[in-house]
Each structure stands twice: as C-alpha cells, then as structure tokens.
C-alpha positions in Angstrom: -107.9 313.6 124.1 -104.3 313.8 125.3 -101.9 311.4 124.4 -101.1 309.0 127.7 -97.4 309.0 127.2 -94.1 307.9 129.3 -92.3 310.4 130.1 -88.3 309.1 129.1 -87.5 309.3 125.2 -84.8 307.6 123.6 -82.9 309.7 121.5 -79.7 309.0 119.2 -78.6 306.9 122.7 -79.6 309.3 125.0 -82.8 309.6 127.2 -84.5 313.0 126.9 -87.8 314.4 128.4 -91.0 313.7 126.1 -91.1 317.4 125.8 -87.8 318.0 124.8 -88.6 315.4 121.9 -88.7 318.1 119.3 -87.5 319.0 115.5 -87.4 321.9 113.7 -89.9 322.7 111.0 -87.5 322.8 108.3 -86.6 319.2 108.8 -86.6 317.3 105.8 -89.4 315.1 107.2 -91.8 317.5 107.7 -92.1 318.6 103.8 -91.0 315.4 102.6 -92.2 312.9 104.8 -89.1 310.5 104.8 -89.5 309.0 107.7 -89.9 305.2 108.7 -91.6 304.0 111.7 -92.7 301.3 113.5 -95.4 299.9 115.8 -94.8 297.5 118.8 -97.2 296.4 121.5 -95.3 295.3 125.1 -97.8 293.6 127.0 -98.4 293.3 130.8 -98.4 289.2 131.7 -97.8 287.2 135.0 -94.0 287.4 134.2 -92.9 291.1 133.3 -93.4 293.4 130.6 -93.0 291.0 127.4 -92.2 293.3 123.7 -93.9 291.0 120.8 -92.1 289.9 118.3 -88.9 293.0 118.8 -86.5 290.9 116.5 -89.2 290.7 113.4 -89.9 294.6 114.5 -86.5 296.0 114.1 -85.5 293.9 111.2 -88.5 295.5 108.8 -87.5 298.8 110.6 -83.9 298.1 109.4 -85.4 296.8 105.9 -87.6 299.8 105.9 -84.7 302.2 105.6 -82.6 300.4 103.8 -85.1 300.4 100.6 -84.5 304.2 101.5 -81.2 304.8 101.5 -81.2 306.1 104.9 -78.6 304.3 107.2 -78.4 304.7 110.7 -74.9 304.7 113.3 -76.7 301.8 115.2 -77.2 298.1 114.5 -80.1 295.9 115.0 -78.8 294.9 118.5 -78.4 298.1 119.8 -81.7 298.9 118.6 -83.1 296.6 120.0 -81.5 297.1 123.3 -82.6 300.4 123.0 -86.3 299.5 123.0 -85.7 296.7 126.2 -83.9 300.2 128.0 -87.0 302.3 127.2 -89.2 300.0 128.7 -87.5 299.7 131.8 -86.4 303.2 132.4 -90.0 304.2 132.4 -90.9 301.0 134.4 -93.5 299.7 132.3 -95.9 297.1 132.1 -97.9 298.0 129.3 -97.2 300.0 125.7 -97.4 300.9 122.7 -93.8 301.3 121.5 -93.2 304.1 118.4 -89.5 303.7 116.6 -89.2 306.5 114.7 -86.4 307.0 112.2 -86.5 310.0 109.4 -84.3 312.8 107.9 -84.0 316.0 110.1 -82.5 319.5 109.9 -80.6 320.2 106.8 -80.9 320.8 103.1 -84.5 322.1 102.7 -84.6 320.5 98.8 -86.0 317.3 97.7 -82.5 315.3 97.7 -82.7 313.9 101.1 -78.9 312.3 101.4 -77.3 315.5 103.1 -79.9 315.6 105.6 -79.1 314.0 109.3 -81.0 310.7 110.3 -82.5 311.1 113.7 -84.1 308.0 115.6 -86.5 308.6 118.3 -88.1 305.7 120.7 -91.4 306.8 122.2 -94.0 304.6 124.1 -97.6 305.1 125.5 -100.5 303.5 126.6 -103.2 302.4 124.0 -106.3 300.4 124.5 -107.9 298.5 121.6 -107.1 300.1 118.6 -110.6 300.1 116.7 -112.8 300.7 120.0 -112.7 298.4 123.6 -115.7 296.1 121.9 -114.4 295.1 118.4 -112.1 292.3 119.4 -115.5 290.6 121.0 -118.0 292.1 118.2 -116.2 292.7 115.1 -116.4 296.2 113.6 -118.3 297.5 110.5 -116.1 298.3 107.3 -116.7 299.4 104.1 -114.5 299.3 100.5 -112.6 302.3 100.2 -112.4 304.5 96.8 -109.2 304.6 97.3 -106.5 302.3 96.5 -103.5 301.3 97.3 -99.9 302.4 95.9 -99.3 300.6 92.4 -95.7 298.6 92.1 -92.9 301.3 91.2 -94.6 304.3 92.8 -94.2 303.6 96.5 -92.5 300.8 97.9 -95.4 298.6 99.9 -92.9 296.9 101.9 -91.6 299.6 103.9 -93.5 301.3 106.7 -92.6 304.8 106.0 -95.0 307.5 106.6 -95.7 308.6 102.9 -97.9 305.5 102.6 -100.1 306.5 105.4 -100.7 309.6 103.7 -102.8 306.9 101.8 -103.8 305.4 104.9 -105.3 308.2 106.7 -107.7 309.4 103.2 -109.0 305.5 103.4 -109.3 306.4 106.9 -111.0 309.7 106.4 -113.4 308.4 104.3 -114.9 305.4 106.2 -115.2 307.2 109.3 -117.0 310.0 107.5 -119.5 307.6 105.9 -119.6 305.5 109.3 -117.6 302.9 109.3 -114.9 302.5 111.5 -112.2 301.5 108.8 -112.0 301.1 104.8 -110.6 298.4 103.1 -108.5 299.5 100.1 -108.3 297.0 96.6 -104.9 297.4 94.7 -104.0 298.6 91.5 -105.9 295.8 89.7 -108.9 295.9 92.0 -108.3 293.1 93.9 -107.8 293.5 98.0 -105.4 294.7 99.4 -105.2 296.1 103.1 -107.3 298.1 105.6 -105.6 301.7 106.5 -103.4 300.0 109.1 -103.9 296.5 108.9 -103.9 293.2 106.7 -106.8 291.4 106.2 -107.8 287.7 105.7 -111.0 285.7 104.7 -112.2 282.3 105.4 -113.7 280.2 103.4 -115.1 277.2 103.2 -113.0 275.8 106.0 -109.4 277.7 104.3 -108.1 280.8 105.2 -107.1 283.5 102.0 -105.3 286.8 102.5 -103.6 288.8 99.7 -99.8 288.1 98.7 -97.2 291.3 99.3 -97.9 291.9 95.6 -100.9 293.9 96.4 -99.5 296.9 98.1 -99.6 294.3 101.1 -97.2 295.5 104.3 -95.4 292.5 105.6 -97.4 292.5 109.1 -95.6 290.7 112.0 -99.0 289.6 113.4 -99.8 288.8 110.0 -97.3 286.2 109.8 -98.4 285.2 113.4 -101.2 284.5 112.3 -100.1 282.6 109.5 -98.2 280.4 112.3 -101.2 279.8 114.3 -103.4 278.5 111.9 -100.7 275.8 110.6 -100.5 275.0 114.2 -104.5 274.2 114.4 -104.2 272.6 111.2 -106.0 275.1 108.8 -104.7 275.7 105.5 -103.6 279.6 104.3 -103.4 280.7 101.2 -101.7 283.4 99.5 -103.3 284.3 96.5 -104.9 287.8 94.7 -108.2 288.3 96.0 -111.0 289.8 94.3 -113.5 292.5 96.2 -116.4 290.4 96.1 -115.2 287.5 98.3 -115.4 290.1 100.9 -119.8 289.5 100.6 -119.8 285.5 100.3 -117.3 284.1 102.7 -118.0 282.9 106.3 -115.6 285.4 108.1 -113.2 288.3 107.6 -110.6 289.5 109.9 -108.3 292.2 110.7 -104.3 291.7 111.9 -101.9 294.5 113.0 -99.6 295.3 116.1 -102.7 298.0 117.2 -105.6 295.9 115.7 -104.5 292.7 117.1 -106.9 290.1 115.6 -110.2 291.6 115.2 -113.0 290.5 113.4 -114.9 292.3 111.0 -118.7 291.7 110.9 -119.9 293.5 108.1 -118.2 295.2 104.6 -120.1 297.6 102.6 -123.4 297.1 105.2 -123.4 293.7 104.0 -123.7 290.9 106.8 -120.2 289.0 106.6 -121.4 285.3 108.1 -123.7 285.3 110.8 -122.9 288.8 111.4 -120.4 287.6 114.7 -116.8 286.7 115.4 -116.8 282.9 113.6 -115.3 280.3 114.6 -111.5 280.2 113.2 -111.3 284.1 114.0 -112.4 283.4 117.6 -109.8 280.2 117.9 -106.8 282.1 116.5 -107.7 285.3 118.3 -107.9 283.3 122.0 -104.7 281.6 121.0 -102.4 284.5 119.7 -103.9 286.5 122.7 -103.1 284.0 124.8 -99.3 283.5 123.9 -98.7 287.4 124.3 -100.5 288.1 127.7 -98.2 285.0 128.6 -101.0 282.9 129.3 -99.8 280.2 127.5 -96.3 278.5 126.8 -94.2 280.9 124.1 -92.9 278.3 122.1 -92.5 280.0 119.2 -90.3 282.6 121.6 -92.4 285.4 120.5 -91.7 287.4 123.7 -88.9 290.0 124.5 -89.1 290.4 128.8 -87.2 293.5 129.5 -85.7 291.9 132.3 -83.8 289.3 129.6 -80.6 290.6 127.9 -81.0 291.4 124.3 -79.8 288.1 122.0 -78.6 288.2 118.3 -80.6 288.1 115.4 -81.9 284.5 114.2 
C-alpha cells in the first residue's frame, strides 16, 4: 500500500519535493546504518494542528546523536521550528512526523566522521499503528526469541536505526507466528520492550514497567504515562521484570508515539486478565487521549500548535 505522504520536505533548511527527497546509495547510512530518527504524532483538535510533546522529541533526537558523535549546524530551536514550518507549509491537521538525521555521501569505509550529516523532516498520515481495533480490544503478543541489545554493544538510549534492525526480526517473527507484535526480554531474561514500544504491567492495584537498564528506549509517551498515573493517584514502579509476570498480572499495555496506549490482551496465547482492556489501561488511555486531541485542558503543556511561535527549551 502506498505511503500517504505530504508533499513539502524539509531539508538542511530548505523545502524540497517528496520525490526529490533522495540519497545516493553509497551513503554511509545505507551500509552502515548511522542514522537517528524520530517519531512524532501532530494531532487534529478543536484548536489547530497540536505536535505532542516536540520539546521532549527533539531533545532525545539531539541526545540521540550526540551519543553518536554526529553533530548537526542547527540547534534545538531551529529544529524545532523546522518541524512547526513543515506542518504548516503542508497545511496539516493530522501526522505522523519522521526527523531523520544520518551520515550521507562520502567515505564509503566504516569510520563515519568524514561523512556529511544530512537532516530530513518528512510527515504522513498514519492510522492506529497496530490495526484500527487494538486501542478498544487489545492485540495478541507473544515473547520474542529474540532479545534485546546487552549494555556496551548498542546504546538503548538512542533511537538510531541499527536497533530496529533488532526491532524488525522481533517483528518478523510474531507476525509470522500470528501475533501482531513480540515482546523482547533483555540480556538477563527479564522484559524489556516490544519492537517499537515500552511496555507496563499492573498489578495488584500498582503499575511496573522495566527501568532504562533493560535495553529500555526512553519513550515520551512512556513518561506520559508515568505522569498520568501519579495524577490518578496510582503508584509506578521501576524495577527489572521477569517474563512470567507477563501470565499472572491483571493487565499489560503498550506505549509509543505510533502505539499510543494500547492494551494487550493476551502474551504467548495466554489470557492476560479478563482477556479485555482493564480498568487503569482504559482510564489512562481516555485521559492521555483526551489531552492530545485537545479535549481536555493541557496542563502539563504537552501540545506544540503550529500557529504558536517556537519557545526555548525548559
């Protein structure tokens, strides 16, 4: 299915045509995959096109590269303008906004630090990322064989497209074995994260998810999340967490910038609860959705309107 793009690029400062939008195959990306990206949704509410969460966005984008070495000619605040100017200039109300930064034409050899960085801004429309019905019925997963990166091999914390190398085989596999997503355990066997997303567990009235030290992206809507519950009074705790907690607690959910909040309603064809969206998923779901459509007051100032200048970092 072709991708539903917009058809303005940003590129280096400049807007270009989506098909112009093109690199050559000996950049250094392409063999070596040093790129770092991100994923931002922009959603349409009663008061403009709001971006969610940009600052947190562009300041693991910034973090991203700089655990790579790879600096870039603009700062966050330019950056960030540059995402407000995309989403105007292709007069959206709706996205799904791709910052891409990575190493292009140059030396073809492993040492990336002659190579030119490029930055890309893209955006398109995307639905629900695992299927229109998961949000409401939760989504079937399973316990992928494989596992996530082990400390000192490849750093967690950045979003750079290496990892997803990892991301797409735990992918691969539950789709194959039909599921629609895997959820991978560390290097010591405990949980870690689903292909694209982080993942918590409730428990007897308290909410667990896994601590950064296992292979864990620092998720925006992760930490949303973490916000929410405070805010309804529900404890979260960070803390290892071992495979079989996934079969005996009362409800497991998914969080990411494409995955929103989405429950999941079984792991490994065994029945996680009553086998529906419980309770505390369905409350923090309604209220984080409910902030970003601009249902409800943003007081935690979550929202970017392209109409608003961009502000400095806080």
């Amino acid at each position: 299915m072709a991708l539903d793009y917009f058809e303005k690029v940003w590129h280096n400062g400049k807007f270009i045509p989506w098909n112009e939008a093109n690199i050559h195959v000996a950049s250094h990306v392409v063999s070596y995959a040093s790129c770092l990206f991100e994923g931002i949704r922009c959603y349409e509410t009663p008061h403009g096109a709001a971006i969610f969460r940009l600052n947190e966005h562009v300041n693991r984008l910034v973090d991203s590269c700089k655990i790579y070495r790879m600096e870039t000619d603009f700062t966050r605040e330019q950056l960030r303008q540059a995402m407000i100017d995309l989403v105007r200039a292709n007069d959206i109300r709706s996205c799904y906004i791709r910052p891409l930064i990575f190493r292009g034409y140059g030396g073809v050899g492993v040492n990336p630090l002659k190579n030119p960085v490029e930055i890309y801004l893209l955006a398109w429309k995307w639905g629900k990322y695992l299927g229109d019905e998961a949000l409401k019925q939760g989504v079937d997963v399973c316990v992928s064989s494989w596992n996530r990166m082990a400390p000192n091999t490849l750093p967690a914390m950045a979003k750079a497209a290496s990892n997803y190398m990892n991301a797409q085989l735990i992918k691969m596999e539950a789709i194959t074995n039909g599921y629609v997503e895997g959820i991978a355990l560390d290097h010591n066997g405990n949980i870690s994260e689903g292909s694209g997303e982080n993942i918590f567990v409730v428990r007897e009235g308290k909410i667990y998810t896994p601590p950064l030290a296992s292979s864990v992206l620092p998720g925006i809507t992760r930490s949303s999340v973490v916000t929410l519950a405070e805010e309804a009074g529900i404890h979260v705790i960070e803390q290892e967490l071992p495979r079989e907690i996934l079969y005996i607690t009362e409800e497991v959910f998914f969080t990411g910038t494409a995955a929103e909040i989405t429950p999941i309603r079984s792991v490994d064809r065994i029945v996680v609860g009553k086998g529906e969206p419980g309770p505390i998923t369905r409350k923090l779901q309604e209220r984080f959705l409910s902030i970003v459509q601009g249902q409800a007051e943003d007081k935690y100032r979550w929202l970017t309107y392209s109409h608003q200048p961009v502000t400095a970092s806080h």
